[in-house]
C-alpha positions as CSV (number, residue, x, y, z in Angstrom):
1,X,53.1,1.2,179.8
2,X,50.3,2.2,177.4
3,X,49.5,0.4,174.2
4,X,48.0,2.1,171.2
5,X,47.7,2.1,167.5
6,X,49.7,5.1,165.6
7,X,48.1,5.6,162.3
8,X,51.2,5.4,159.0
9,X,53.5,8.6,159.7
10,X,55.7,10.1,157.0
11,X,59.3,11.5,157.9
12,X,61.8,13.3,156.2
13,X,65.0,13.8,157.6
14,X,68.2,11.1,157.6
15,X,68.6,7.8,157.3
16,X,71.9,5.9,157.8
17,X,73.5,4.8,155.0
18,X,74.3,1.3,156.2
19,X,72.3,-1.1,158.8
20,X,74.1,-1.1,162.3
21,X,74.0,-3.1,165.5
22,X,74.1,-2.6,169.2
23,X,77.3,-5.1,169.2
24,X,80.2,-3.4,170.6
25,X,78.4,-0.5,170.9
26,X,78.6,0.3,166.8
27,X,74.9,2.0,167.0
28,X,75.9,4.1,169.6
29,X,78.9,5.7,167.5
30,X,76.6,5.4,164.2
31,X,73.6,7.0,165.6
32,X,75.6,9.8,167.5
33,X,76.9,10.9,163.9
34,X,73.8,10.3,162.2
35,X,72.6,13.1,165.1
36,X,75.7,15.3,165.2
37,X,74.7,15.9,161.2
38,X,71.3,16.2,161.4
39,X,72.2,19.1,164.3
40,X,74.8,20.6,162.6
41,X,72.9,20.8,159.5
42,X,70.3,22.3,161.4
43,X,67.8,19.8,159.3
44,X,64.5,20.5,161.2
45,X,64.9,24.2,159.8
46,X,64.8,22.9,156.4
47,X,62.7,20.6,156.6
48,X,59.3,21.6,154.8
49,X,55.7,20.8,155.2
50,X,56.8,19.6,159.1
51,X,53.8,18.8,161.1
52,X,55.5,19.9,164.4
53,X,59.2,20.9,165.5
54,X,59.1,16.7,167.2
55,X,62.6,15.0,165.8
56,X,62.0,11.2,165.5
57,X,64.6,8.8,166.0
58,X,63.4,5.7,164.0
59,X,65.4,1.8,164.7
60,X,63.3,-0.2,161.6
61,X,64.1,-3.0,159.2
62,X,65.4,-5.5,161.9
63,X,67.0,-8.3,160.8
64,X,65.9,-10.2,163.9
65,X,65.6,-8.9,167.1
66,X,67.3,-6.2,169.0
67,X,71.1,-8.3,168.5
68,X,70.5,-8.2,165.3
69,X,71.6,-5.5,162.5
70,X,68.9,-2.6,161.6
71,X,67.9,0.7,160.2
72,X,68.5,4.2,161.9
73,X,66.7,7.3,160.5
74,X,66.1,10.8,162.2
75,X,63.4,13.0,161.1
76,X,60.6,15.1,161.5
77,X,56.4,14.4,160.6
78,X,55.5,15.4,157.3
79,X,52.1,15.7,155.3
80,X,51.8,12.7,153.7
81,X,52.4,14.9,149.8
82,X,55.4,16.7,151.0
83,X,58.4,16.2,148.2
84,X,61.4,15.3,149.9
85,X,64.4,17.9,149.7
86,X,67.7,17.0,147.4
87,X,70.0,15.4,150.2
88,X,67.4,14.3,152.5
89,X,65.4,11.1,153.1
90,X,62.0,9.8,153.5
91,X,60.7,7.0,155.7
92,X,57.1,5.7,156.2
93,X,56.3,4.1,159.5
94,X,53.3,2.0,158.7
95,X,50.3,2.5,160.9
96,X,50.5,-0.6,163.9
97,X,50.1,-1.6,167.3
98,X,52.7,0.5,169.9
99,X,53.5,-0.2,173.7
100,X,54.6,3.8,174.9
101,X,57.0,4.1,177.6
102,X,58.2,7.3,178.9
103,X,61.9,7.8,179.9
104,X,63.1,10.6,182.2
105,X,66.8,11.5,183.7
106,X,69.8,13.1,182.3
107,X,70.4,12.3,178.5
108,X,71.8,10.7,177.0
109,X,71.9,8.1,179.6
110,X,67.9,7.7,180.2
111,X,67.6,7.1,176.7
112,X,70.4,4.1,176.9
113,X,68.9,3.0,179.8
114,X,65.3,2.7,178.9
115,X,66.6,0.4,175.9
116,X,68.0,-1.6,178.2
117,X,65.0,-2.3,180.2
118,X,63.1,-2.8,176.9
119,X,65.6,-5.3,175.8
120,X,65.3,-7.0,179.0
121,X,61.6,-7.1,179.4
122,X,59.2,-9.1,178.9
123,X,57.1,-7.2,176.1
124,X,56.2,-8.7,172.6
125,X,58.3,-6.4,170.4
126,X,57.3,-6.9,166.7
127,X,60.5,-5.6,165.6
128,X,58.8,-3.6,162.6
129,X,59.8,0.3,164.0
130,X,60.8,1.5,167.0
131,X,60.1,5.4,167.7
132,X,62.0,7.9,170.1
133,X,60.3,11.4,170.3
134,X,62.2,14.2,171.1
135,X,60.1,17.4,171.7
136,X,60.1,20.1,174.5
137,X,60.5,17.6,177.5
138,X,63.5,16.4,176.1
139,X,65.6,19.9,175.3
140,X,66.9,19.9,179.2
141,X,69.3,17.4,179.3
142,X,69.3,17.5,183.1
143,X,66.1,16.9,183.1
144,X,64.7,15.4,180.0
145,X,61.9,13.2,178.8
146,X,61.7,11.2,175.8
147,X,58.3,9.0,174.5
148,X,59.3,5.2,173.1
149,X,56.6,4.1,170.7
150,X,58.3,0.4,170.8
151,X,56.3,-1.9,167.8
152,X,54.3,-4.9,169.6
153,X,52.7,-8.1,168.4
């Protein structure tokens, strides 16, 4: 696990309308549509100004730690000018102090995993955002990897 400092990233893309939490797995069924729309919309094609083709999955706003209720938003890099599109949402990630893990295995079940050992570990989360990158690695679901910027003290 590597730890480095991300400078302040703009996204545009979705953001759930309402906080949700990992209790009873609610995130899982409110993240999975937040995706399923995002896909079907086919938002990174009309996305403008994108920096790359990487989707971000964002957890931020954390009322507490990882039990707690928080923010969900998928989207893509933007320049920092780029006017966001009627229908679509912005989100600043402020520039801070990140501890990058790398999950691999069959999606989406690395991915649930890797939270898992986060949430178990021993690492000083700062509970500010919490990053997922999906780019290449990650389009074989067989055999995907995805990069966790998780925020640290």
């Amino acid at each position: 696990m590597d730890k480095i400092e991300l400078e302040t990233i703009k996204l545009i893309g979705l953001a759930l309308k309402t906080k949700t939490t990992n209790a009873l797995g609610q995130s899982g069924i409110d993240c999975g549509n937040l995706w399923q729309k995002f896909e079907n919309e086919d938002l990174v094609g009309k996305i403008p100004d994108k920096l790359s083709d990487d989707i971000l999955a964002v957890y931020h706003q954390y009322e507490g730690d990882q039990t707690m209720p928080f923010s969900y938003f998928i989207g893509c890099k933007v320049k920092p000018e780029t006017v966001v599109p009627e229908g679509m949402d912005s989100l600043i990630i402020p520039k801070g102090t990140f501890q990058k893990i790398t999950s691999r295995g069959v999606m989406p079940d690395c991915v649930a995993n890797t939270w898992k050992e986060i949430w178990n570990s021993a690492t000083p989360r700062a509970y500010t955002a919490d990053i997922e990158v999906y780019d290449q690695r990650s389009k074989d679901w067989s055999n995907a990897e995805v990069d966790f910027y998780i925020s640290v003290r």
